[in-house]
C-alpha positions as a LaTeX table, in Angstrom:
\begin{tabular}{lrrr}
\hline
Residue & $x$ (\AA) & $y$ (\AA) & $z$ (\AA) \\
\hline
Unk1 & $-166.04$ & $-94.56$ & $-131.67$ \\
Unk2 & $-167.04$ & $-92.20$ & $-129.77$ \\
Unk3 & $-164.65$ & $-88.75$ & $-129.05$ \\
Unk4 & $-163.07$ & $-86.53$ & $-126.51$ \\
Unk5 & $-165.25$ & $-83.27$ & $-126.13$ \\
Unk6 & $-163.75$ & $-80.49$ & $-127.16$ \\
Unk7 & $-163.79$ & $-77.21$ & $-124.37$ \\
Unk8 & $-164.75$ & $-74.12$ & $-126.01$ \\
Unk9 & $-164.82$ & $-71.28$ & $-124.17$ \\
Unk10 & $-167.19$ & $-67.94$ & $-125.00$ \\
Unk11 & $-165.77$ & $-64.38$ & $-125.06$ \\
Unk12 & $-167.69$ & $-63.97$ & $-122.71$ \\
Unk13 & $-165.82$ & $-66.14$ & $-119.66$ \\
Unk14 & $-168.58$ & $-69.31$ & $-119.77$ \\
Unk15 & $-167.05$ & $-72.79$ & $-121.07$ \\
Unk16 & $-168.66$ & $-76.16$ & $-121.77$ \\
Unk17 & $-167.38$ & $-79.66$ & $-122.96$ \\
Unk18 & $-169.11$ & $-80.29$ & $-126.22$ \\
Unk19 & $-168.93$ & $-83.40$ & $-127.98$ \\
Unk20 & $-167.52$ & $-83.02$ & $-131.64$ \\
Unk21 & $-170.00$ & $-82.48$ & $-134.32$ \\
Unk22 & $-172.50$ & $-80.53$ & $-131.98$ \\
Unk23 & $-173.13$ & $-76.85$ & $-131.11$ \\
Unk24 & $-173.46$ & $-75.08$ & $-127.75$ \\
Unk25 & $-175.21$ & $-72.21$ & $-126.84$ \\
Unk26 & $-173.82$ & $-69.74$ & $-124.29$ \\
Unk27 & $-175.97$ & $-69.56$ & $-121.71$ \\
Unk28 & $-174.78$ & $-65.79$ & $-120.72$ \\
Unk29 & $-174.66$ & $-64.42$ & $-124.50$ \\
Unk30 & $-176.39$ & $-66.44$ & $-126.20$ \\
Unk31 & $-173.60$ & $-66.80$ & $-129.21$ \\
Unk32 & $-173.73$ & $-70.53$ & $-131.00$ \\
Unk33 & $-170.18$ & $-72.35$ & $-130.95$ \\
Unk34 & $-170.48$ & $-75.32$ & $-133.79$ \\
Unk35 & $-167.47$ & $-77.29$ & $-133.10$ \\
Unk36 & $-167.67$ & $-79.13$ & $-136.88$ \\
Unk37 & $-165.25$ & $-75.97$ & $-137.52$ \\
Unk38 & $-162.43$ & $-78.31$ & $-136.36$ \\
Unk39 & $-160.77$ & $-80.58$ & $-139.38$ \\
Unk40 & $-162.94$ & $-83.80$ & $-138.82$ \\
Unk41 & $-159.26$ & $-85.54$ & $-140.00$ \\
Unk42 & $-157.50$ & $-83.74$ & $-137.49$ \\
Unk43 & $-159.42$ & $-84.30$ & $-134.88$ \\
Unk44 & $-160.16$ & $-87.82$ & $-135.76$ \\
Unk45 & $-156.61$ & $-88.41$ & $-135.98$ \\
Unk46 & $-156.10$ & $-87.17$ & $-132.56$ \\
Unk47 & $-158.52$ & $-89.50$ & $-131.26$ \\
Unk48 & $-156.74$ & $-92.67$ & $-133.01$ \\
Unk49 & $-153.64$ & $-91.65$ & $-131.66$ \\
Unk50 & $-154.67$ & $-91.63$ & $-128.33$ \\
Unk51 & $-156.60$ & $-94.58$ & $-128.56$ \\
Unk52 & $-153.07$ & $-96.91$ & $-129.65$ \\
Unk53 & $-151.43$ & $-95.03$ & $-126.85$ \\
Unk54 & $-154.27$ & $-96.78$ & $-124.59$ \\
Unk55 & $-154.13$ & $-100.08$ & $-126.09$ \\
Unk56 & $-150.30$ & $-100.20$ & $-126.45$ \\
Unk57 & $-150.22$ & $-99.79$ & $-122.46$ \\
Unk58 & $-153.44$ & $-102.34$ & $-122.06$ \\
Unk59 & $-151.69$ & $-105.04$ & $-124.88$ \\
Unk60 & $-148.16$ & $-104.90$ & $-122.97$ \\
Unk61 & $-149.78$ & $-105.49$ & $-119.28$ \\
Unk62 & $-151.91$ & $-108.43$ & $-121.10$ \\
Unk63 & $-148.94$ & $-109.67$ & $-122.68$ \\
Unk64 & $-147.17$ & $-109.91$ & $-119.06$ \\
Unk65 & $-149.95$ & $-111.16$ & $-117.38$ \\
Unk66 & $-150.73$ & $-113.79$ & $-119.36$ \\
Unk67 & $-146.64$ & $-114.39$ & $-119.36$ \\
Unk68 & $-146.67$ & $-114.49$ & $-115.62$ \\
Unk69 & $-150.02$ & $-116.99$ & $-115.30$ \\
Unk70 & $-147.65$ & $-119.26$ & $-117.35$ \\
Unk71 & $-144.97$ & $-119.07$ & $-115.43$ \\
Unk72 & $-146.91$ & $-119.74$ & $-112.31$ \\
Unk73 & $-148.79$ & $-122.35$ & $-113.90$ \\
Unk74 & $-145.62$ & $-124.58$ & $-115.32$ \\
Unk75 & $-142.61$ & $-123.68$ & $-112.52$ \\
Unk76 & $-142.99$ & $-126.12$ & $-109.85$ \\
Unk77 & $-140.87$ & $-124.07$ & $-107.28$ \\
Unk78 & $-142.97$ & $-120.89$ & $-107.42$ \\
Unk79 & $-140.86$ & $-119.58$ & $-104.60$ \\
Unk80 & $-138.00$ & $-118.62$ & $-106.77$ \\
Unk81 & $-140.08$ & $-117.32$ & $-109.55$ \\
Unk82 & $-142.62$ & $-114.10$ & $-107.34$ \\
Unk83 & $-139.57$ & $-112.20$ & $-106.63$ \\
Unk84 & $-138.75$ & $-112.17$ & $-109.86$ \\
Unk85 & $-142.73$ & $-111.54$ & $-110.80$ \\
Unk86 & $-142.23$ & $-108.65$ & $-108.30$ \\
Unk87 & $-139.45$ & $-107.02$ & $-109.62$ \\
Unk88 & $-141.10$ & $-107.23$ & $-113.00$ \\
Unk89 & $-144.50$ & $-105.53$ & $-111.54$ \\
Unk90 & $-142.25$ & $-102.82$ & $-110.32$ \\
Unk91 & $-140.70$ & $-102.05$ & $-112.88$ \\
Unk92 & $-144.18$ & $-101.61$ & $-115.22$ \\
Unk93 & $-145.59$ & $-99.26$ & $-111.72$ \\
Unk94 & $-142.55$ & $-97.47$ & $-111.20$ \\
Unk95 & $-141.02$ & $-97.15$ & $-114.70$ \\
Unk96 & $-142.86$ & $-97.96$ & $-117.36$ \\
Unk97 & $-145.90$ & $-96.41$ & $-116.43$ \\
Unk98 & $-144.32$ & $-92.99$ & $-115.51$ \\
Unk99 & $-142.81$ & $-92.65$ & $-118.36$ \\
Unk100 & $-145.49$ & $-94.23$ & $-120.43$ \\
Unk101 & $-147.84$ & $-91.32$ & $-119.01$ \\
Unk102 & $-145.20$ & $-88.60$ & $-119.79$ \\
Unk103 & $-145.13$ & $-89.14$ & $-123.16$ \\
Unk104 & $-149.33$ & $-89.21$ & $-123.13$ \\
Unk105 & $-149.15$ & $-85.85$ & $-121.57$ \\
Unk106 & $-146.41$ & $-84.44$ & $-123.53$ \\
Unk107 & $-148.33$ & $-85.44$ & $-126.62$ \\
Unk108 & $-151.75$ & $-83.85$ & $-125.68$ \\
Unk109 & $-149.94$ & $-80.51$ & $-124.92$ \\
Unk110 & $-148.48$ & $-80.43$ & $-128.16$ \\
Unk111 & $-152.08$ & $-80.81$ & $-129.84$ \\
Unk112 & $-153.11$ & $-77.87$ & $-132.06$ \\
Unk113 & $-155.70$ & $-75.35$ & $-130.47$ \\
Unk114 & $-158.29$ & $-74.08$ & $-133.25$ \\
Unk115 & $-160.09$ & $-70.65$ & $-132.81$ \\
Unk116 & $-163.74$ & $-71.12$ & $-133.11$ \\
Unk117 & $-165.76$ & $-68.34$ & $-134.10$ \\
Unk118 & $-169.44$ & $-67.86$ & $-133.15$ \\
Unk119 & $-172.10$ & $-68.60$ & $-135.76$ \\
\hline
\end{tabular}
């Protein structure tokens, strides 16, 4: 699996998105930043975490899409059963998802921030 890159930013003002495991070399300083310095456990278990956030959102709209293929497949009045489909696929776009995405966001502010140091 392959991880979120990690920004590290120089003393001196420059920035890059590194990939974890590598180094970067400031192009203004020239000071190494070896981003291995990070807990690979910690940092692994961020990446898990967000991954089951991901596939808890991609399992529950596959769960409900498959549900509603069924329904539309067996009901022979499929007049009475779309605004009910409807109401369902606003509720996932207009609730779920919202709040689904708040907690995401909430979570990845709340991360830890380590202090590299230049090799």
């Amino acid at each position: 699996m392959r991880g979120a890159p990690i920004t590290v930013r120089c003393d001196c003002g420059e920035f890059e998105h590194v990939p974890y495991g590598n180094t970067w070399t400031c192009p203004e300083c020239a000071r190494i930043w070896n981003t291995t310095q990070i807990p690979e456990e910690e940092y692994w278990g961020i990446m898990r975490e967000m991954r089951r956030y991901r596939l808890q959102a991609i399992a529950i709209s596959l769960v409900l899409g498959i549900a509603f293929a069924l329904v539309l497949a067996l009901v022979e009045n499929k007049t009475r059963v779309f605004p009910m489909i409807l109401g369902l696929m606003g509720f996932w776009f207009l609730v779920y998802m919202p709040r689904w995405r708040q907690k995401v966001r909430r979570r990845a502010r709340d991360l830890p921030r380590w202090q590299l140091s230049p090799e």
